[in-house]
C-alpha positions in Angstrom: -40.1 88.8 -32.9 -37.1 90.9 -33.4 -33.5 89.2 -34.1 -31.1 89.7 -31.2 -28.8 92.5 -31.0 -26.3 90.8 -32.4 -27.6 89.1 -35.2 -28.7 90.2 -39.0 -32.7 89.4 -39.8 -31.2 86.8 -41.3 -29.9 85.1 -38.3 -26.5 85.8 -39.2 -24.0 87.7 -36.6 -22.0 90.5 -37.5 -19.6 92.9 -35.4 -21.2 96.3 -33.9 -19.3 98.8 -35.8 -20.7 96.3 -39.2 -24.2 96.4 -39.3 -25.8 97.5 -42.4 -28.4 99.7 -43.6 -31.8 97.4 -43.2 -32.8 96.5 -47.2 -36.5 97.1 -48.1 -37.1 92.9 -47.3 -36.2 93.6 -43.9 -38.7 96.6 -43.2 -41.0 94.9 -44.9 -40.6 91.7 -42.6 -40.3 93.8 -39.6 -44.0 95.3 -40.6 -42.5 99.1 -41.0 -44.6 101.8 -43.5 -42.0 102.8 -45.3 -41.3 105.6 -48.0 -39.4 103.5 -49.9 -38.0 106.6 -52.3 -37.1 108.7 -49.4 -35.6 105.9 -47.7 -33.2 105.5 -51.0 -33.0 109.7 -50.4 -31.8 109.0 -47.2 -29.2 106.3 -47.7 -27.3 108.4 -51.0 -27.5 111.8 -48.3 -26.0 109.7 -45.5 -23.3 108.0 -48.2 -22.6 111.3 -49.3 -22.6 112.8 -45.5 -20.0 110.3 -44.7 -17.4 110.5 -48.1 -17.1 113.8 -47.0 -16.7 114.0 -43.2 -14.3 110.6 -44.0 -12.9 110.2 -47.3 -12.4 106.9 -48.4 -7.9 106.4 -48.8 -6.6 103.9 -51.4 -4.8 101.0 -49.2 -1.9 101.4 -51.3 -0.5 105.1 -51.8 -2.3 106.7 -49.0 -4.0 108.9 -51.8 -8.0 109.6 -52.0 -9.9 106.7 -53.1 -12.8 106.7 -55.9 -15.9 105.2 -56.7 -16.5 105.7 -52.5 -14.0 103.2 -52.3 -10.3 102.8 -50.3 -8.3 102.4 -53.8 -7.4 105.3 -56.3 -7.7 104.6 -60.1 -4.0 104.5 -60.6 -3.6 101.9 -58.1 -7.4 100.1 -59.5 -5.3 100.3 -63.2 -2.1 98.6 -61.6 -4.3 95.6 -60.2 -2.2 92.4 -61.3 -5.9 91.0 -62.9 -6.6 87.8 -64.7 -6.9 88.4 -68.4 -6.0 84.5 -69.5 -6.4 81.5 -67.5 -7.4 77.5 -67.4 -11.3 77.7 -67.7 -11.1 74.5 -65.1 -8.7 75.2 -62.5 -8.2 79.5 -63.2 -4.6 79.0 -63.3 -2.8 81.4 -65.7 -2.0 81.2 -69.4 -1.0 82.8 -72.4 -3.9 82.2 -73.6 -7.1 80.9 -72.4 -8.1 77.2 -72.7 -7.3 74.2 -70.7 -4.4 73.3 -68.8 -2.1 70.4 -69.0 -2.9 69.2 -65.5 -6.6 69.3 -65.9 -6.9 67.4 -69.4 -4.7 64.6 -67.5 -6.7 64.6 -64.2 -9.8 67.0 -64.5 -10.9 68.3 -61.3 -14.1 67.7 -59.8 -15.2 71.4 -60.3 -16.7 72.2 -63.0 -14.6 75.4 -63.5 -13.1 78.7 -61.7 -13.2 82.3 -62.1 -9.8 83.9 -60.7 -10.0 87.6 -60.5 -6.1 88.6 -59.7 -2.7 87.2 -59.7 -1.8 86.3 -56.6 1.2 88.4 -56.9 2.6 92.2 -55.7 0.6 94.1 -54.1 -2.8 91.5 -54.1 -0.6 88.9 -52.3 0.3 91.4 -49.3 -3.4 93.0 -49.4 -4.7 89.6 -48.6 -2.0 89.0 -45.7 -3.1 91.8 -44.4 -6.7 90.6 -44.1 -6.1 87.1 -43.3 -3.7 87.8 -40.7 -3.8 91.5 -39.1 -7.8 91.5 -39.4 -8.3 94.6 -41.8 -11.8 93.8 -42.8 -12.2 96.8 -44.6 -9.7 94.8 -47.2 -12.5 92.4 -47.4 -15.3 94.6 -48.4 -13.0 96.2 -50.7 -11.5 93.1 -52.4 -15.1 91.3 -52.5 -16.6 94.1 -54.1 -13.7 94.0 -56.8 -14.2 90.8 -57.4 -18.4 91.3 -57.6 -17.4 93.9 -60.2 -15.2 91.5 -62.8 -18.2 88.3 -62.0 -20.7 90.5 -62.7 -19.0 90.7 -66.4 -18.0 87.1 -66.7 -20.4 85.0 -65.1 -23.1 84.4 -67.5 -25.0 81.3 -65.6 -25.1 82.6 -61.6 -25.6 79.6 -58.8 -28.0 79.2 -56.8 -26.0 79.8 -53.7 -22.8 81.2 -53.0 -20.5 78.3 -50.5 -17.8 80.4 -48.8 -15.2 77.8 -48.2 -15.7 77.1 -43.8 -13.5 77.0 -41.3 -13.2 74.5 -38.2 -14.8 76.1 -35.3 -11.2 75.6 -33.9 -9.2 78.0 -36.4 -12.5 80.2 -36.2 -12.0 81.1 -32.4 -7.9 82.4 -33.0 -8.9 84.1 -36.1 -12.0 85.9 -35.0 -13.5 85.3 -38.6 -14.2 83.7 -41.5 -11.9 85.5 -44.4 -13.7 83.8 -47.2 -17.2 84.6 -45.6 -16.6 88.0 -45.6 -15.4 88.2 -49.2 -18.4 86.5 -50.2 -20.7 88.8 -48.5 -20.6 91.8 -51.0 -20.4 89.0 -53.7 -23.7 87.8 -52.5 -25.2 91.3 -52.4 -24.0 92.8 -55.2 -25.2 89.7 -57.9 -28.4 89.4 -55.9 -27.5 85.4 -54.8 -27.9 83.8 -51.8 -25.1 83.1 -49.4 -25.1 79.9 -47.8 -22.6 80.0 -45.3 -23.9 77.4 -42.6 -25.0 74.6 -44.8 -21.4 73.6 -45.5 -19.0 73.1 -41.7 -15.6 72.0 -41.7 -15.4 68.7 -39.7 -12.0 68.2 -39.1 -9.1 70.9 -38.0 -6.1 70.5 -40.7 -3.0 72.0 -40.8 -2.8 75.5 -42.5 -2.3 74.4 -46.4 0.1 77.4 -46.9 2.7 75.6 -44.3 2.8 72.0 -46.5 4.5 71.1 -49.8 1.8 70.5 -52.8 2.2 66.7 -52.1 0.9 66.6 -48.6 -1.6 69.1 -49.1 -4.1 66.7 -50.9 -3.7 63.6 -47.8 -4.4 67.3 -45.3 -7.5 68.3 -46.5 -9.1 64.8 -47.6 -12.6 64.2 -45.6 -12.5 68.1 -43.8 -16.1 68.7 -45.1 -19.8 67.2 -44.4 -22.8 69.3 -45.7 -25.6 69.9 -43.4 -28.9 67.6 -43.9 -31.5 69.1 -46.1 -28.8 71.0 -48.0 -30.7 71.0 -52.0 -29.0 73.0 -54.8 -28.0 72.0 -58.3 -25.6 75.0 -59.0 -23.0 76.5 -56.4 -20.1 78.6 -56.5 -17.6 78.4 -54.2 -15.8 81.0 -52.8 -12.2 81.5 -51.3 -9.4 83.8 -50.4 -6.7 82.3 -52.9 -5.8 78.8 -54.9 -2.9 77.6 -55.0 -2.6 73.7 -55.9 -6.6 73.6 -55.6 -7.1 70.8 -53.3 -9.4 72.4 -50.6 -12.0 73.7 -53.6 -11.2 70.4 -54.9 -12.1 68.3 -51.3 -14.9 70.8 -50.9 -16.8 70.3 -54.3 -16.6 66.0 -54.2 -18.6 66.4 -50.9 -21.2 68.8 -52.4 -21.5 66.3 -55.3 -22.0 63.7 -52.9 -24.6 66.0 -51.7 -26.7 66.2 -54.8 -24.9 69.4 -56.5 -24.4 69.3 -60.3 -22.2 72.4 -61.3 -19.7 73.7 -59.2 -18.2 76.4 -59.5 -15.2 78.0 -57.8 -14.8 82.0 -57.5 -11.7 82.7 -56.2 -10.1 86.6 -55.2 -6.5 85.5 -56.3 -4.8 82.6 -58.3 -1.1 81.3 -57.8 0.9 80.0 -60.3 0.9 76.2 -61.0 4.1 75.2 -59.2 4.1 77.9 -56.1 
């Protein structure tokens, strides 16, 4: 039977002016013949069709973008990334290691994988995502973070756990920011994205608006994983960490749920004490 108009093969929903080229599963699900090398001939003509009738523009200088992307490589070169952080919690160091706070209270994740700084211009890209709705910002950060994972992660999860949010917050924001940074994560190292096996239960207060020490009493008991949930290694994904009590809440209720390793993939770290 075919999906709904509105939904992926998958079940999943996405926007009408966001639906992607069906992948070779999908054809094959839907019972299509298909010329699988022409379809691939297709796809790169139509790619190519549309860099030139709409060049991609770097988000930052207005200039052409590369790589079909909307960032030039000056602007790609002047990306504040992560080159040394705390292999538990991914906040910054001189060098990597461990950092003070995790060897006195070790979190429950196992650890994290910070990609930026969450610092000039990163911090105002992701505003502009969060809050003025440019999901074109998320394609464009998730597949910058797919791109430095893809180096570092030597042991992928299972499934990839975008961090939810209450059905509440969902409704005014129109989407899931996290989600949609996870999506080209998903596709791009080939793992699963389990986005509905994890809900938020309880509607908190945005953690950006409290000081670190109410933050941890905000988000305590905001998750519950969905019954028949079963996987050993997860990574979870999110917009930004700052103290890291939401990964933090969020990975103790997977372990309560069976999980082993967690891991947290995160698009931008701040620095302990912001």
């Amino acid at each position: 039977m075919m999906a709904p108009a509105d939904q992926r093969i998958d079940g999943s929903s996405f926007l009408a002016t966001d639906r992607p080229m069906p992948k070779d599963a999908d054809y094959k699900r839907l019972g299509f013949p298909v010329n699988y090398s022409l379809l691939a001939k297709v796809n790169e003509w139509l790619a190519d069709a549309q860099e030139w009738l709409f060049p991609p523009l770097c988000v930052l200088c207005g200039d052409y973008g590369e790589q079909r992307r909307d960032l030039c490589c000056g602007c790609a070169d002047d990306l504040p990334i992560v080159k040394a952080a705390c292999v538990r919690c991914g906040a910054p160091l001189p060098m990597p290691g461990t950092c003070g706070r995790c060897q006195r209270r070790p979190p429950v994740f196992d650890r994290t994988a910070a990609v930026f700084h969450y610092v000039p211009p990163l911090d105002a890209l992701i505003k502009r995502l969060k809050f003025n709705g440019d999901l074109t910002l998320a394609r464009l950060l998730g597949e910058l973070m797919a791109d430095r994972l893809g180096e570092s992660e030597t042991e992928l999860p299972e499934v990839i756990i975008p961090v939810p949010l209450h059905v509440r917050r969902l409704k005014e924001r129109g989407f899931n920011q996290a989600l949609e940074l996870a999506r080209p994560v998903a596709e791009r190292l080939g793992v699963p994205l389990a986005w509905r096996q994890v809900v938020r239960i309880r509607a908190t207060d945005p953690q950006a608006d409290l000081p670190a020490k109410l933050r941890y009493r905000n988000i305590k008991g905001a998750f519950a994983v969905e019954p028949g949930f079963a996987a050993q290694h997860v990574a979870i994904v999110d917009d930004v960490m700052t103290t890291g009590y939401t990964v933090n809440e969020l990975a103790a209720t997977l372990r309560r749920a069976g999980v082993a390793t967690v891991s947290v993939w995160v698009c931008a770290r701040a620095a302990l004490g912001r």
